[in-house]
C-alpha positions as CSV (number, residue, x, y, z in Angstrom):
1,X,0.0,0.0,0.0
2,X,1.3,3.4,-1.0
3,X,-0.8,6.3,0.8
4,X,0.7,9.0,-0.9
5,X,0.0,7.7,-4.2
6,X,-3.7,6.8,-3.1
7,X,-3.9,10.4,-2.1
8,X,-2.7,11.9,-5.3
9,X,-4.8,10.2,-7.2
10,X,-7.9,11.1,-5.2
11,X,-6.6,14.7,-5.9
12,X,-6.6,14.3,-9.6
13,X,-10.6,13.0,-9.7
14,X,-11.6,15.8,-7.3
15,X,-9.8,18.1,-10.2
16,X,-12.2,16.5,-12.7
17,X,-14.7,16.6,-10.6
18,X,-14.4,20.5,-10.6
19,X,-13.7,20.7,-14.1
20,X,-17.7,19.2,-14.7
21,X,-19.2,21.8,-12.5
22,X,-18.2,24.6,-15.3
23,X,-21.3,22.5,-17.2
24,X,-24.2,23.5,-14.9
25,X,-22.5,27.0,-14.4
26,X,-22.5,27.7,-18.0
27,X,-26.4,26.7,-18.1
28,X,-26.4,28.8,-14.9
29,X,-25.4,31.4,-17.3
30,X,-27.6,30.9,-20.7
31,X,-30.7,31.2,-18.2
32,X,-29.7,34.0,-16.2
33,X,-29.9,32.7,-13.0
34,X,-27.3,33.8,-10.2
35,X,-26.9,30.1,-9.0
36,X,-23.7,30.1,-11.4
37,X,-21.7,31.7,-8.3
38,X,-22.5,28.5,-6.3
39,X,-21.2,26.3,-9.2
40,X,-17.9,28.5,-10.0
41,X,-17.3,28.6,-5.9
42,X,-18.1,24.7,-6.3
43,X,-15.2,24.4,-9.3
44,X,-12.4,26.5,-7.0
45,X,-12.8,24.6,-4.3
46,X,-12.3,21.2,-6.2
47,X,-9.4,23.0,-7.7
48,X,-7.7,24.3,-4.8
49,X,-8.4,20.8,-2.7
50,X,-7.7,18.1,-5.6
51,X,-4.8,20.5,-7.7
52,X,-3.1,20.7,-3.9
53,X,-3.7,16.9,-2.9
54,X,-2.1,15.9,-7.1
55,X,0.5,18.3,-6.4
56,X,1.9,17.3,-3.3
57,X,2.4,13.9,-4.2
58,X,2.4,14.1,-7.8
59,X,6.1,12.2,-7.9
60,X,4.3,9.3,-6.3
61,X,1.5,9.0,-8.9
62,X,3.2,6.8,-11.7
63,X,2.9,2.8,-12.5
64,X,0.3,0.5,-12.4
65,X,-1.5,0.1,-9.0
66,X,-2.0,-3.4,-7.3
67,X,-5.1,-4.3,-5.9
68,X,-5.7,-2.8,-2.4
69,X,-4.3,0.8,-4.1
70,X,-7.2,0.5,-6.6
71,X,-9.7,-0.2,-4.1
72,X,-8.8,2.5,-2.2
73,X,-8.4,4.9,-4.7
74,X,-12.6,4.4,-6.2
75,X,-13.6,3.7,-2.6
76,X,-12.3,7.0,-1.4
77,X,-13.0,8.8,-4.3
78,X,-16.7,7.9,-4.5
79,X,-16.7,9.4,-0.7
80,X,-14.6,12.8,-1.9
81,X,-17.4,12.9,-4.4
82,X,-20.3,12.8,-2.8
83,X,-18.9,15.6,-0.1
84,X,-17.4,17.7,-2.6
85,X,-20.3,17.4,-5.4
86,X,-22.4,18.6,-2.0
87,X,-20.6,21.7,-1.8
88,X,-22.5,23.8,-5.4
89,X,-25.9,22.6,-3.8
90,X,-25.0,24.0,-0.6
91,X,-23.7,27.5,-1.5
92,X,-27.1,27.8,-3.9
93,X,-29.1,28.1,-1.3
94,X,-31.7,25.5,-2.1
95,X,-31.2,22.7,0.1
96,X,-32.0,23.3,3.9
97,X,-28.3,22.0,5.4
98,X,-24.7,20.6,4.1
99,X,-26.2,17.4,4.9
100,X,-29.1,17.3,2.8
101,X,-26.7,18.9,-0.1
102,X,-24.3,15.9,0.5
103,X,-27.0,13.4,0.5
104,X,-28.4,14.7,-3.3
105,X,-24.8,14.4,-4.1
106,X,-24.5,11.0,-3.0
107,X,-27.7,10.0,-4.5
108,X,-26.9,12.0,-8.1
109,X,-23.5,9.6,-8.5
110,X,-24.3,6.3,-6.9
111,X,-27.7,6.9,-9.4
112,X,-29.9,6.0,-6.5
113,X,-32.5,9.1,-7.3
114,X,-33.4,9.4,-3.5
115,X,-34.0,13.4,-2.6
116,X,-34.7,15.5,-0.3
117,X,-35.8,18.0,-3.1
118,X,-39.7,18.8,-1.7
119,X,-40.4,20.7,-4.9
120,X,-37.9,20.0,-7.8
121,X,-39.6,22.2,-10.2
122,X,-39.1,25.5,-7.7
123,X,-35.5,25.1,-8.1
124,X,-32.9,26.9,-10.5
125,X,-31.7,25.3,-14.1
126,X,-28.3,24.8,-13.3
127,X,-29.1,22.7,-9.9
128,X,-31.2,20.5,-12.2
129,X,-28.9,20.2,-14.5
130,X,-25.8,19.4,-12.0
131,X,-28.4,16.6,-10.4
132,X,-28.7,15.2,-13.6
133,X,-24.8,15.3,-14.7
134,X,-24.0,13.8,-11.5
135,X,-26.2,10.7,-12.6
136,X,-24.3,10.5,-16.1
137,X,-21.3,10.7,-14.5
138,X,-22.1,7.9,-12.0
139,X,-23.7,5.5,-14.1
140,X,-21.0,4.4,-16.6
141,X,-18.5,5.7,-13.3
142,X,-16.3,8.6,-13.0
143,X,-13.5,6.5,-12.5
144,X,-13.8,4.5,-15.8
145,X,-14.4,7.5,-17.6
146,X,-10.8,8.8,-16.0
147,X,-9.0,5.8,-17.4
148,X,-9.0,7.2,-20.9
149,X,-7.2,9.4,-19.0
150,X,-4.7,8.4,-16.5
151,X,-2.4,6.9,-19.2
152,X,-1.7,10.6,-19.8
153,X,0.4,10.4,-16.4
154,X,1.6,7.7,-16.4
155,X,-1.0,5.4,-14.2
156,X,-2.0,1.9,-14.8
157,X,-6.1,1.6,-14.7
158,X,-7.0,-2.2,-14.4
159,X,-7.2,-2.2,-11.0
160,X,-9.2,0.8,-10.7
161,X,-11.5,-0.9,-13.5
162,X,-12.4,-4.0,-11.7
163,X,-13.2,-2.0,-8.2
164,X,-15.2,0.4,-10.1
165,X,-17.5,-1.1,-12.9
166,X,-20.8,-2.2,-11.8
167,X,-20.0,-6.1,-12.5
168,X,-19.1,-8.9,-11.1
169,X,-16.8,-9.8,-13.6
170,X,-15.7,-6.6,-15.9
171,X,-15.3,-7.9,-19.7
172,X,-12.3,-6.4,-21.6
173,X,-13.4,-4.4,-24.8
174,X,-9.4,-4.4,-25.9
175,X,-6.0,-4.9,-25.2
176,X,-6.0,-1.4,-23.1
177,X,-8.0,-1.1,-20.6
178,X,-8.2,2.8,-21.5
179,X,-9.5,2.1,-25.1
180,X,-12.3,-0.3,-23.1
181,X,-13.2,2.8,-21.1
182,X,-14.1,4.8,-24.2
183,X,-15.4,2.3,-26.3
184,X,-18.0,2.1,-23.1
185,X,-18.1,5.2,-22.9
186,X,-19.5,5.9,-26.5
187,X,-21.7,3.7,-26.6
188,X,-23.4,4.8,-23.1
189,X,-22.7,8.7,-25.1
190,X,-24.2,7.1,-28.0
191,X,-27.5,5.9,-26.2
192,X,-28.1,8.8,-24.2
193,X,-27.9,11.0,-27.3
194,X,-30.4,8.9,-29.0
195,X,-32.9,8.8,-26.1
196,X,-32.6,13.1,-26.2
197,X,-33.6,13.3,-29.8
198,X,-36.5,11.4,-29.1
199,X,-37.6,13.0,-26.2
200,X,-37.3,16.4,-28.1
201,X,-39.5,14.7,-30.8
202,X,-42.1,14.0,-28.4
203,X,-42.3,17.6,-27.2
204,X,-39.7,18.1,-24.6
205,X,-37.1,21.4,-24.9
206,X,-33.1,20.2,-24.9
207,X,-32.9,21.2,-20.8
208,X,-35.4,19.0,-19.9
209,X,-35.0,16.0,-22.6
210,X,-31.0,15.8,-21.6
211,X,-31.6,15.7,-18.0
212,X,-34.1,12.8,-18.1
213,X,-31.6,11.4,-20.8
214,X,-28.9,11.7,-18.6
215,X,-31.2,10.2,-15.6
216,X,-32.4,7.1,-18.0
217,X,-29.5,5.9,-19.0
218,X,-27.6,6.2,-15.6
219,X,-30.7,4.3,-14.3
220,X,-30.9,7.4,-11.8
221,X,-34.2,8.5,-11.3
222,X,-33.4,12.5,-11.0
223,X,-36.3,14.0,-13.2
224,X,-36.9,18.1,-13.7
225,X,-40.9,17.4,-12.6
226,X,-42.5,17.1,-9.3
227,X,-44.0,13.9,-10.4
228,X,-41.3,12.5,-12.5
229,X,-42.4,11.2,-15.7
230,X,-45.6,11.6,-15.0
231,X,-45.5,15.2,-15.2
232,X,-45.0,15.1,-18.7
233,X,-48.4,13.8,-19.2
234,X,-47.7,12.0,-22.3
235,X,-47.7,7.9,-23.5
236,X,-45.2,8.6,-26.1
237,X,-42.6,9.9,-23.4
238,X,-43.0,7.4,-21.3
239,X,-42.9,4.6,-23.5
240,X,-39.5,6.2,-25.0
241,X,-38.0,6.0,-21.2
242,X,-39.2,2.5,-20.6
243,X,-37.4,1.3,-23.7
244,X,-34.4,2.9,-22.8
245,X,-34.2,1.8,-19.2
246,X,-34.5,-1.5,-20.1
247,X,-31.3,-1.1,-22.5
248,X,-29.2,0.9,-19.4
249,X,-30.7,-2.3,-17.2
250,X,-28.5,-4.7,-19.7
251,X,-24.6,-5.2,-20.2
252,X,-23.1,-2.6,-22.1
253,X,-20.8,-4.4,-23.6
254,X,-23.3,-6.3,-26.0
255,X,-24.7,-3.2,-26.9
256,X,-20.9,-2.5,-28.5
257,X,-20.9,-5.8,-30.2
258,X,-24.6,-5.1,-31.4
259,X,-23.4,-1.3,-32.5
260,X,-20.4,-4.0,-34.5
261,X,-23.5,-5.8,-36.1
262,X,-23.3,-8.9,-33.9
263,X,-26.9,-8.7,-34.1
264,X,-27.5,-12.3,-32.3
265,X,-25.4,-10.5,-29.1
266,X,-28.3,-10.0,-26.5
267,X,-29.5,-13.5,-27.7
268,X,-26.3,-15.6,-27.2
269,X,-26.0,-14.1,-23.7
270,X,-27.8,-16.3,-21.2
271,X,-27.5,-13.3,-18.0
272,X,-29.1,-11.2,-20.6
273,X,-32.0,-13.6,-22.0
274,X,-33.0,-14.5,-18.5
275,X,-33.2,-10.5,-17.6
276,X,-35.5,-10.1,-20.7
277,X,-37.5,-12.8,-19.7
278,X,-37.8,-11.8,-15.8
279,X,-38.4,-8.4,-17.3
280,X,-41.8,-9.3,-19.6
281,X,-42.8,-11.9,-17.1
282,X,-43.2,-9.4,-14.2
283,X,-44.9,-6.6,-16.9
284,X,-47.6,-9.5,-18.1
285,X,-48.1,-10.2,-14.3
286,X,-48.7,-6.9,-13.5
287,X,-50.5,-6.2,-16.4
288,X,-52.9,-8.7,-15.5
289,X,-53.4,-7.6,-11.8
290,X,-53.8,-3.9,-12.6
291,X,-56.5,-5.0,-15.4
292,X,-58.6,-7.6,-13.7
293,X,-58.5,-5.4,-10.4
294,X,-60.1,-2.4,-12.6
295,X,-57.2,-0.4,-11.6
296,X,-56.3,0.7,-15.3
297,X,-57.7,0.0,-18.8
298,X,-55.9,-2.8,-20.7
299,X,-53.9,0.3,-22.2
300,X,-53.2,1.9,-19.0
301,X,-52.4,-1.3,-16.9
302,X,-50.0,-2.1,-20.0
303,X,-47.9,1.2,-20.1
304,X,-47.4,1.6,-15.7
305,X,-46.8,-2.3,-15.6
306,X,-43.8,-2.1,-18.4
307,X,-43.0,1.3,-16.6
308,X,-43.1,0.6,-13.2
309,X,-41.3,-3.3,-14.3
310,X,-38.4,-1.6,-15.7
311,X,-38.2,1.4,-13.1
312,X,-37.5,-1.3,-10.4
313,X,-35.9,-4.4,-11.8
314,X,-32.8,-1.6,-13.2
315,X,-33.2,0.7,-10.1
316,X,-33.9,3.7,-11.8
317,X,-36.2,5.0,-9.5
318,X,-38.3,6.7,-11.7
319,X,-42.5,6.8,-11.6
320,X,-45.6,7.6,-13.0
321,X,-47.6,6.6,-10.3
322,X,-48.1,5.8,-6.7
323,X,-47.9,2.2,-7.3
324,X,-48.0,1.7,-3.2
325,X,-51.6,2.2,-3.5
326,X,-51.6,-0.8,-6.5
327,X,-53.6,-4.0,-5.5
328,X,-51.5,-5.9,-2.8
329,X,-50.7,-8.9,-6.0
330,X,-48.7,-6.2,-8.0
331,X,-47.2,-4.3,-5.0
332,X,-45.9,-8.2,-4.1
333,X,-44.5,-8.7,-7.1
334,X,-42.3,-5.2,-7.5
335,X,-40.8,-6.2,-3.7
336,X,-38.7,-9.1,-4.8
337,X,-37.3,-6.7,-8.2
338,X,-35.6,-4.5,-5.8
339,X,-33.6,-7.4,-4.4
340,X,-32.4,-8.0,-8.1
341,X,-31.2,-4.9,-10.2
342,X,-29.9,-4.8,-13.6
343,X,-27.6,-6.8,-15.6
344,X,-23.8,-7.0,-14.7
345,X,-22.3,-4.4,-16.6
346,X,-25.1,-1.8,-17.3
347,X,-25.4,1.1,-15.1
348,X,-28.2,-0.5,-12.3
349,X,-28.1,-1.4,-9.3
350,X,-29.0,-4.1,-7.0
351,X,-27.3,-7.7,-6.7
352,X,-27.5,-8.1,-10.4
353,X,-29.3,-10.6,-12.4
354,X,-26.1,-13.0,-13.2
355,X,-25.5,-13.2,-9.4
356,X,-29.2,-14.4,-8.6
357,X,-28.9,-16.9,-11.4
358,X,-25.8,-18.2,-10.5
359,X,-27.0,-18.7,-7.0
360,X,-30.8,-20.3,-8.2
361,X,-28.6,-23.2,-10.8
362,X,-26.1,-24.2,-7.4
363,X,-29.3,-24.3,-5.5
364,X,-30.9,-27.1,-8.1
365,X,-27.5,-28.8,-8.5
366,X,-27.7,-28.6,-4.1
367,X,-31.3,-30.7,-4.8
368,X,-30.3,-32.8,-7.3
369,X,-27.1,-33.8,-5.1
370,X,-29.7,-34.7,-2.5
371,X,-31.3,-37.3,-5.0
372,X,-28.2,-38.4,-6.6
373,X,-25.4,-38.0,-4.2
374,X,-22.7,-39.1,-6.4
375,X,-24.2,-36.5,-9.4
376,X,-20.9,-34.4,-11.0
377,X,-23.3,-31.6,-11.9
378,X,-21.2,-28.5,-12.3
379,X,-22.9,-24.8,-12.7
380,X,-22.4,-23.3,-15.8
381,X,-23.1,-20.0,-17.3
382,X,-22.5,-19.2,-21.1
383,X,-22.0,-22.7,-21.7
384,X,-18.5,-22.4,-19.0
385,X,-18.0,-24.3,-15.7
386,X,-17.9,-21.7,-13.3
387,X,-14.9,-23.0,-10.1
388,X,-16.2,-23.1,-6.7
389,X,-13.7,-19.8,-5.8
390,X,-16.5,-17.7,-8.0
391,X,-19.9,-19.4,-6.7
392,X,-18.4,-18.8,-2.9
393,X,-18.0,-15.4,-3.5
394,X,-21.5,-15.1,-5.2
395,X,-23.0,-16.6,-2.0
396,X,-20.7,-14.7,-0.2
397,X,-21.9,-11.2,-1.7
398,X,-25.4,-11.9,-1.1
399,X,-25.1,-13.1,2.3
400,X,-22.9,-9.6,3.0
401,X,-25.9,-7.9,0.8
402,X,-28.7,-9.1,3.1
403,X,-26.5,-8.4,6.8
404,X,-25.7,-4.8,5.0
405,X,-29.9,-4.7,4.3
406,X,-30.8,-5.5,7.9
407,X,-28.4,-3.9,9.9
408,X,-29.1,-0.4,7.8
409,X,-32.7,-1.5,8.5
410,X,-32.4,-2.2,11.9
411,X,-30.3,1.8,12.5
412,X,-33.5,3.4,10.9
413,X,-35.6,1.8,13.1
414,X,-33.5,2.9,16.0
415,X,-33.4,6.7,14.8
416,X,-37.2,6.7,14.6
417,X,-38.5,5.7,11.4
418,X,-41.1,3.3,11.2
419,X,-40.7,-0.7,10.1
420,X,-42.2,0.0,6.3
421,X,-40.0,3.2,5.9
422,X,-36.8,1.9,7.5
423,X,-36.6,-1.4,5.7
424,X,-37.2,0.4,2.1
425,X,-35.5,2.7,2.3
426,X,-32.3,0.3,3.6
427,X,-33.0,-1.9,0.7
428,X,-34.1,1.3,-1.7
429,X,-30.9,3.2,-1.3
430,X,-28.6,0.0,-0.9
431,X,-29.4,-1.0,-4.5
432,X,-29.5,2.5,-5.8
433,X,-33.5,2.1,-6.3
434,X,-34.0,5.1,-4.9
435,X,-37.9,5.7,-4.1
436,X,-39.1,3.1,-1.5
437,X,-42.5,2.7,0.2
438,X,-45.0,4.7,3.0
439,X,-43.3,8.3,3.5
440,X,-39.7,7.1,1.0
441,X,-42.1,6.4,-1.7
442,X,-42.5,7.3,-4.8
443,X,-45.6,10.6,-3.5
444,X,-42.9,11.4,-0.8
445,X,-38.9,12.0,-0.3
446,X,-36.0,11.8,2.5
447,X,-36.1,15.2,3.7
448,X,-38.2,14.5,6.8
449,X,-35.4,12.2,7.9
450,X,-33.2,12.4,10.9
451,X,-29.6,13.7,9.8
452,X,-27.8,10.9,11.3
453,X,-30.2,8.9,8.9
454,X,-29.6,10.4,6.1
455,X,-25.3,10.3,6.0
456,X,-26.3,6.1,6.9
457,X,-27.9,6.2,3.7
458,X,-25.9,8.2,1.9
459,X,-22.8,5.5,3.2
460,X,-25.0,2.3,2.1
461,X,-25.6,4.0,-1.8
462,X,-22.0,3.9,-1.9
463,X,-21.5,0.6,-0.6
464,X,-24.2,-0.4,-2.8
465,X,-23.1,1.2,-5.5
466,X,-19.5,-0.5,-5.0
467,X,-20.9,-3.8,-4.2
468,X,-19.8,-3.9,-1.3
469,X,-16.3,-5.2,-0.6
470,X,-14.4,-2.2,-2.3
471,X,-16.1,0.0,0.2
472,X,-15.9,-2.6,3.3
473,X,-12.8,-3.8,2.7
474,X,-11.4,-0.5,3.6
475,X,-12.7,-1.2,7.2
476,X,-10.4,-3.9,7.7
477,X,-7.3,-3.2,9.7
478,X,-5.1,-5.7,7.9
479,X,-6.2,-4.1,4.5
480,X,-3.7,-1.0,5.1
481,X,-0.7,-3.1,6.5
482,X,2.0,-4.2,4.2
């Protein structure tokens, strides 16, 4: 472990990170609004603190990193994030304490979409427009996109690529892992730009269709309307967003060998036919409840199942409707999406979809053992033999997953929050869902919460964001030891 070159690069992402702000300042600017101060103050001060930080150890800050470095680096600079991407939404005056502007900070890049915002649509352009950048930035990862980068001086990124990308197991693009980072990187650019120019098409002005762009494809949940989608008022709009959160709900990578006209890609991927399938079995259950409860019209029940399906199953968080008041079948049947998430390697959250396969094929081999205790009946996925090392630490994760769930859970309870709120919102901003259920849900937000409740939560979107050991691992005293 070398501190000093941990440290310097944390510096060199909180200069990045300031270099982003100038975005929302200059919108800031084209709409007149004085809120451009708080953004400009916001870029100095991640110049002064990360320029300093790079500086002073900047002849540390060369070769390729080994493991623990890299988990340090993303761990730490997720938290430097969330603190210093606080700091233009606390000098705008908008948000009640540092606490609350550290919390929509936290939420923005982990993409979990939980706010304290009480009125979204009261407040400036630019703050809008930050929330929504900080989503972008967090879905793909700030870190990855800073590996087309580091090369420039002279630092190694593979390490900081596996503790970063949301996967369990982060597929190569090419040889350099820096060319991987952009080639991800334009294809995310690629599908966000798409979703804008149909959003405009459906009525939407370029402010509004980037920032739900920005919050789609980051499965974030940030939207510019007090009732999300919903505020739109429109079947087109939210037919375009459903489509495209179920792309940012699947591995990005076959979306770049789709893009290279490998147009059997999504099919020859077994993580990503099962997510497909989970994804229109859940909307045709739903469906069916909302319809034969006479909650919705057969066109009605069809457009909030497939929206409210792909909302939760990829975490975005977003809604168009209160579906804690749906019929007790189809609020049972969104519970257990939240304890899934997206694909490995797309931008949702959650334990992922190949992890909960994985773990549902070694409990039928288990049962089939019991029959035939002599049965050689090894888990595969793709067609590959997966070695006992990786289904441990699958069982492992979840295991770690549902402790992290209940202990959060159980602190909620303790500061005061009742059983429904406390155990949603654990699970809700664990998996970077975002909205959970009773006064978290998707009619309410987190600003009523306790303070102390609110930096727990903002800790557990990190950790769930990070999956976990990158961010827990640093708790270990033997992790900083030689």
């Amino acid at each position: 472990m070398r501190p000093a070159y941990v440290v310097s690069l944390v510096g060199l992402m909180s200069l990045g990170l300031g270099l982003f702000m100038l975005a929302p300042l200059a919108v800031a600017l084209v709409y007149g609004e004085a809120v451009w101060r708080a953004f400009l103050g916001g870029a100095a001060i991640c110049g002064v603190v990360g320029g300093a930080l790079f500086w002073l150890f900047r002849d540390h800050a060369r070769g390729e990193l080994n493991h623990r470095e890299g988990m340090a680096v993303v761990g730490i600079s997720w938290a430097a994030a969330a603190v210093l991407g606080g700091i233009p939404f606390e000098l705008s005056g908008e948000f009640a304490s540092f606490s609350d502007a550290v919390f929509e900070a936290a939420s923005g890049f982990t993409t979990t979409g939980a706010s304290v915002l009480t009125s979204v649509e009261d407040s400036s352009r630019g703050v809008l427009f930050w929330r929504a950048l900080t989503h972008w930035l967090g879905g793909m990862g700030f870190i990855v996109l800073s590996l087309a980068v580091l090369p420039l001086v002279g630092v190694g990124g593979m390490q900081l690529f596996k503790a970063e990308v949301p996967s369990p197991t982060p597929d190569r693009l090419a040889p350099r892992i820096a060319d991987t980072a952009r080639l991800l990187w334009w294809v995310y650019a690629a599908l966000t730009a798409a979703e804008v120019v149909l959003l405009m098409l459906g009525g939407l002005d370029w402010f509004e269709a980037t920032c739900q762009a920005f919050a789609t494809m980051a499965t974030g949940g940030f939207s510019t309307r007090n009732a999300s989608i919903a505020g739109f008022q429109s079947a087109y709009v939210e037919w375009v967003v459903t489509v495209f959160m179920v792309l940012a709900g699947m591995n990005f990578t076959l979306h770049f060998h789709l893009f290279r006209r490998r147009w059997d890609a999504w099919w020859r991927d077994e993580e990503c036919r099962f997510y497909l399938a989970l994804y229109g079995a859940f909307t045709l259950l739903i469906f069916l409840g909302l319809w034969l409860a006479s909650a919705a019209g057969p066109g009605d029940a069809l457009r909030l199942a497939a929206f409210q399906t792909a909302t939760i199953l990829t975490t975005t968080g977003f809604a168009t409707t209160d579906y804690s008041l749906w019929p007790a079948f189809c609020l049972a049947l969104l519970l257990p999406l939240m304890f899934i998430g997206g694909s490995a390697g797309s931008t949702g959250g959650g334990p992922k979809v190949m992890r909960v396969m994985v773990a549902l094929k070694q409990a039928v081999a288990e049962l089939r053992r019991m029959v035939h205790p002599r049965l050689v009946a090894p888990v595969r996925f793709n067609g590959v033999a997966l070695e006992r090392s990786v289904i441990g630490a699958v069982w492992g994760f979840l295991g770690l997953y549902f402790v992290c769930f209940v202990v959060v859970g159980l602190a909620l309870t303790a500061m005061g929050l009742g059983l429904v709120e406390a155990f949603s919102a654990s699970i809700a901003c664990l998996g970077n869902i975002g909205p959970g259920l009773g006064a978290v849900g998707p009619a309410g937000n987190y600003a009523a919460l306790p303070v102390a409740a609110k930096w727990l939560l903002a800790a557990a979107m990190i950790v769930g964001r990070l999956e976990l050991f990158t961010v827990l691992v640093l708790l270990a005293p033997e992790f900083w030891k030689r």
